[in-house]
C-alpha positions in Angstrom: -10.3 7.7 12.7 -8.0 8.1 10.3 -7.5 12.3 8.8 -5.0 14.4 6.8 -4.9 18.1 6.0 -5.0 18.7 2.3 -5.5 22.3 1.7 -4.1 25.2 4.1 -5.0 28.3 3.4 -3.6 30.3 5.7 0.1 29.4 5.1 1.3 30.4 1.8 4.6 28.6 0.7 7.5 30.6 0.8 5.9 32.0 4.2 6.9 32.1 7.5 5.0 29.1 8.7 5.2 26.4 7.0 2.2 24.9 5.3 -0.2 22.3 7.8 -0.7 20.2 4.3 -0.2 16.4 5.0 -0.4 16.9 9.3 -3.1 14.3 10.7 -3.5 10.9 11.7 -2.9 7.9 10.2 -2.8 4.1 11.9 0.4 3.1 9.6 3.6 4.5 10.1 5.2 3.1 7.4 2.4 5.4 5.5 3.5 8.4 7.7 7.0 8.4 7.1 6.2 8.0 3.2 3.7 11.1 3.6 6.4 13.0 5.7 9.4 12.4 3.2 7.4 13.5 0.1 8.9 16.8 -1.5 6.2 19.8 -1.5 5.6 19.5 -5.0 4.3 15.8 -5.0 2.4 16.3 -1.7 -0.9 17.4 -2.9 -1.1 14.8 -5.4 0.3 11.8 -3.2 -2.1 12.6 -0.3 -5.3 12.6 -2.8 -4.7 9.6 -4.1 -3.5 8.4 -0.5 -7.0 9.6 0.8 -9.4 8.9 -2.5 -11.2 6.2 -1.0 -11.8 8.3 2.3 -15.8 8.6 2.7 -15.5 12.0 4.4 -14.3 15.8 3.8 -14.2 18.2 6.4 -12.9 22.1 6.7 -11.6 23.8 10.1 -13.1 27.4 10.7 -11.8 30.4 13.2 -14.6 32.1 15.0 -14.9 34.4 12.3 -15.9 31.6 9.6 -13.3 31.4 7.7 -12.0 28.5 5.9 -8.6 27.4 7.6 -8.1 24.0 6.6 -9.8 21.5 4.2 -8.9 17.7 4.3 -10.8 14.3 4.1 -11.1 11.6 7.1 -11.9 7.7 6.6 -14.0 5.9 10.0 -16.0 9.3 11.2 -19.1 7.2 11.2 -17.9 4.8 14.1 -15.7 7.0 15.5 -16.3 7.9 19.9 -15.7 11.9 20.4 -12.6 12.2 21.1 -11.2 10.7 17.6 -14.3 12.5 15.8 -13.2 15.9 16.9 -9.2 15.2 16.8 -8.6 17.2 13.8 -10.3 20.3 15.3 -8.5 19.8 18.4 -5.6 19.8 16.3 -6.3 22.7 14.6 -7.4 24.5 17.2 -3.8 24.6 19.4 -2.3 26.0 16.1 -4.2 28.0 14.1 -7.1 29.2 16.8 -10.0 27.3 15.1 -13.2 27.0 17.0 -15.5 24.8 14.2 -15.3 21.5 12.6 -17.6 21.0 9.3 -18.2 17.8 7.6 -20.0 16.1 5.0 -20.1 12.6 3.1 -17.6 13.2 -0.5 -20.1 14.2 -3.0 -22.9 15.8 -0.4 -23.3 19.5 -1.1 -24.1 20.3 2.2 -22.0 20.7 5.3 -23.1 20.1 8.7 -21.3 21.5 11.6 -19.8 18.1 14.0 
């Protein structure tokens, strides 16, 4: 399964942290290295276009509920557990979260993985 981070909202820019936005998993590293070289400004709009045709969004919560991270994944649907809960595990060594959300892009509803 395939993910990227495209929102963080716990780490402003200019912060101490720097922001989680374009961190994932992706199967080409020639795609990696062109994420990982982008400057800040073109980021957000590389990685949507990068990930438009990605069937699933998904947003990382702390215990609390609130809204860590936001980012899309492609290959949920087939995916075994351990690659269907990678970007929670991910997000859960640095930031603390404890729940994954998803839903299909469009769907109005998110369902807890």
């Amino acid at each position: 399964m395939q993910w990227l981070i495209l929102k963080d909202l716990i780490n402003k820019p200019g912060g101490s942290t720097p922001s989680r936005v374009g961190r994932g998993y992706i199967r080409n590293e020639n795609d990696r290295n062109l994420i990982s070289g982008l400057p800040r400004e073109g980021l957000k709009h590389a990685l949507k276009g990068f990930t438009e045709n990605w069937s699933d969004e998904f947003r990382l919560k702390d215990d609390d509920g609130a809204v860590y991270y936001e980012g899309r994944c492609n290959g949920l649907d087939d995916a075994d557990q351990d690659n269907a809960f990678a970007p929670l595990d991910w997000a859960m060594n640095d930031a603390g979260c404890t729940t994954m959300e998803v839903r299909k892009v469009g769907s109005a509803t998110w369902e807890v993985l």
